[in-house]
N, C-alpha and C positions, 0 to 999 in steps of 0.2 A: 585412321592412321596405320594400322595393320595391315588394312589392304595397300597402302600404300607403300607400306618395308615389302613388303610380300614382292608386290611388282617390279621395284626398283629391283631389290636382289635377281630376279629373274632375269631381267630383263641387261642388266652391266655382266650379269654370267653368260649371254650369249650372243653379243653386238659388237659388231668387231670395232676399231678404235677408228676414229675420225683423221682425216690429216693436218685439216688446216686449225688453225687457233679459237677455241670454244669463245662463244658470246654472249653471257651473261646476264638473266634481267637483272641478279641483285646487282647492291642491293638500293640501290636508289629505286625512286616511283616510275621517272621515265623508262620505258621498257625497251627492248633492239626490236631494231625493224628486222633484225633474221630472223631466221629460224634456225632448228638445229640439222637437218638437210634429211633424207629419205635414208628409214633402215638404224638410226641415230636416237641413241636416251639420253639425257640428259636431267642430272638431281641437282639442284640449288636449294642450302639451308643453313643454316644461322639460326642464333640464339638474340634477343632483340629485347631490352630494356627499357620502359616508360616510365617516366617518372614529371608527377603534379601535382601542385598545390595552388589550391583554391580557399581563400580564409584559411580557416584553422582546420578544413579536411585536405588532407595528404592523398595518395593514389601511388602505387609503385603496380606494374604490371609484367610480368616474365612472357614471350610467347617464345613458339621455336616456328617461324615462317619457313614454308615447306613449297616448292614447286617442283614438279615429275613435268617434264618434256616430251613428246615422243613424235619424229620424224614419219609421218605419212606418205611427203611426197618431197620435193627440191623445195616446195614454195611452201608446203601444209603440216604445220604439228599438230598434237592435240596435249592437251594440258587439264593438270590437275594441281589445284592451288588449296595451301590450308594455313591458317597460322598455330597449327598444332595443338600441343598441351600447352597449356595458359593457365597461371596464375598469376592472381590481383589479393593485393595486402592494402586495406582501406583504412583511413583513421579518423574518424570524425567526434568531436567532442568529447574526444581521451578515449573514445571504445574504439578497438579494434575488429576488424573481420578478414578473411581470408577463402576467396573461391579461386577453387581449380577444376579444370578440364580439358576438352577435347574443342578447339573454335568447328566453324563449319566449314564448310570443303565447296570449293566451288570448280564444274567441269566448262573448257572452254577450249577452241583454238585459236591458233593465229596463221592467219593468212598471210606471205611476202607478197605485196603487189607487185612493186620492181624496183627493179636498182636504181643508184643516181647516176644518175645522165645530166652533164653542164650544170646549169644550176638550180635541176629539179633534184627533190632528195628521194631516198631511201625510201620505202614505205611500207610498213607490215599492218595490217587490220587484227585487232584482236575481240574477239565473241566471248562473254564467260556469262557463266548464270551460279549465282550461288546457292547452295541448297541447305534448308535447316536441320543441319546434320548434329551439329553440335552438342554437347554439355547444356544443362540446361542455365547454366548461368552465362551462358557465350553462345547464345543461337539465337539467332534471326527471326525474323516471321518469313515464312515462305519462302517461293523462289525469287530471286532476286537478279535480274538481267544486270547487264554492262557492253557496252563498245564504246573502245577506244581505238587512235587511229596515232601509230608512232613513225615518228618523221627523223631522219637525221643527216644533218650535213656538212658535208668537207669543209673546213676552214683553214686559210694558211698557217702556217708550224705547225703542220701536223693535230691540227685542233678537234675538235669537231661541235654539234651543236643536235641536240637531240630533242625534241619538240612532243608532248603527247598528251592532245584535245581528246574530250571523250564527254558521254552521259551512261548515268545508272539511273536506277530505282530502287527506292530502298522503301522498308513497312516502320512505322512505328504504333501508337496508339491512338492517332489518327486516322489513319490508314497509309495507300500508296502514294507516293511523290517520287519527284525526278530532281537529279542534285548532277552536279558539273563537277568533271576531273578539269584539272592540267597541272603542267607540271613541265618545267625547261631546263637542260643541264648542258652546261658546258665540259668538256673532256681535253686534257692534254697528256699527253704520254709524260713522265716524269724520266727516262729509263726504256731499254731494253723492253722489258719482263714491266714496269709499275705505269700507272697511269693515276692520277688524282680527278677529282672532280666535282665541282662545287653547281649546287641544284637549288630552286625556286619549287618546292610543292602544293600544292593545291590539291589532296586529295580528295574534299568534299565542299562544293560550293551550293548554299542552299539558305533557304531562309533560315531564322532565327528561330521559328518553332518547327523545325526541321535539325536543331541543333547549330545553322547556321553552318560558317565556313570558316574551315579549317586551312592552316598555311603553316607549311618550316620551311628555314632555312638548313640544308645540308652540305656538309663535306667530309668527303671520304677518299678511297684509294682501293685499289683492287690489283693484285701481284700475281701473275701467272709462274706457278713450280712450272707446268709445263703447260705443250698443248692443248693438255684435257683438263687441266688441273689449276681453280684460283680459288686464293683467298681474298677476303675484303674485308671493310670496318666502313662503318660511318658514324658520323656525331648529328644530330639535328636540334633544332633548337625552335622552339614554335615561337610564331610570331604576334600571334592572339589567345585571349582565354578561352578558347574552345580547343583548343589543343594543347597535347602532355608538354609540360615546359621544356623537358630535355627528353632525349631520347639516343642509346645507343646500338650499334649492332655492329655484329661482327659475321661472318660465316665465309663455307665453303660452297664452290660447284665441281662438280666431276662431272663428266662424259666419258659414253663407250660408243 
């Protein structure tokens, strides 16, 4: 996380300003198919609250989800993802416990394949691998690949419709397996400057002793101060017992 204030600071001290209107993976799942363009940094983060009860054990979880941007080429970023400091407050059969740390960090790009054209969409490729960087109460087994593939398309009033299939691999105490993203959102401008938008998630689809598959339903809104500059919130709400039953978030992006 150090090195990553480190770069950010560097890096918005000497990258001159973009012109046109920044495009934001927060904070929903489905991600843009842009990119941030050549010579372009771009910081996306929020503070993000989970909260679950299963029987008589509780679960509350504080993270601060983190992504660094950085413009290679018109079509090529590279990126760096973490969900930061993390604390979880547990309660199980009236004892309490309480872990905090550092999640793990995972290094990746994304590809723009090309624009929409009639009624093919948008299309950006994204690579990431996660590494067990972490706290030891919030780290992983090993490296941990992902691609995912984000699709988005023009709808009339101004709509849009954002689409994103993918696979990972993840470790447990079985060893490796492969688990299924997706995840679909609709977008309508509210406004000038605000847009809402209500999302289907599927961040993990896997068997049952894999933890199974995870699903929320989300809706949020995201307000441009300016061209560099958005804030956002969402509310999620899981749809099964494998996932936190509410869940809230809020955060900023900036661009230089």
């Amino acid at each position: 996380m150090k090195l990553l204030a480190i770069a950010a600071c560097a890096l918005f001290a000497s990258i001159a300003h973009a012109q046109d209107e920044l495009a934001s993976d927060r904070p929903d799942l489905v991600e843009s198919s842009q990119v941030v363009g050549k010579g372009r940094v771009q910081l996306e983060t929020g503070l993000l609250l989970e909260r679950d009860r299963s029987g008589e054990g509780r679960e509350r979880t504080l993270s601060m989800p983190t992504l660094l941007r950085f413009g290679v080429s018109e079509n090529l970023e590279l990126r760096i993802e973490t969900d930061g400091r993390s604390i979880r407050h547990e309660t199980e059969d009236g004892r309490r416990s309480t872990q905090a740390g550092y999640a793990d960090t995972a290094l990746g790009f994304s590809w723009h394949a090309w624009d929409a054209a009639g009624s093919l969409p948008s299309v950006a490729v994204l690579v990431a691998a996660e590494l067990d960087s972490g706290s030891r109460a919030f780290r992983g087994q090993g490296l941990r690949p992902s691609l995912r593939v984000a699709a988005e398309w023009d709808l009339p009033d101004e709509m849009s419709l954002g689409m994103m299939p993918g696979i990972g691999v993840e470790r447990d105490e079985d060893g490796r397996y492969r688990y299924g993203i997706l995840g679909a959102v609709i977008e309508k401008p509210l406004g000038e400057r605000l847009r809402g938008f209500a999302e289907l998630a599927l961040p993990q689809i896997a068997r049952s002793r894999h933890g199974g598959t995870q699903a929320t339903f989300d809706i949020g809104a995201a307000y441009l101060l300016s061209k560099d500059v958005q804030l956002d919130a969402m509310f999620s709400r899981g749809l099964n017992s494998r996932t936190p039953d509410v869940a809230f978030t809020f955060g900023i992006s900036l661009r230089r």
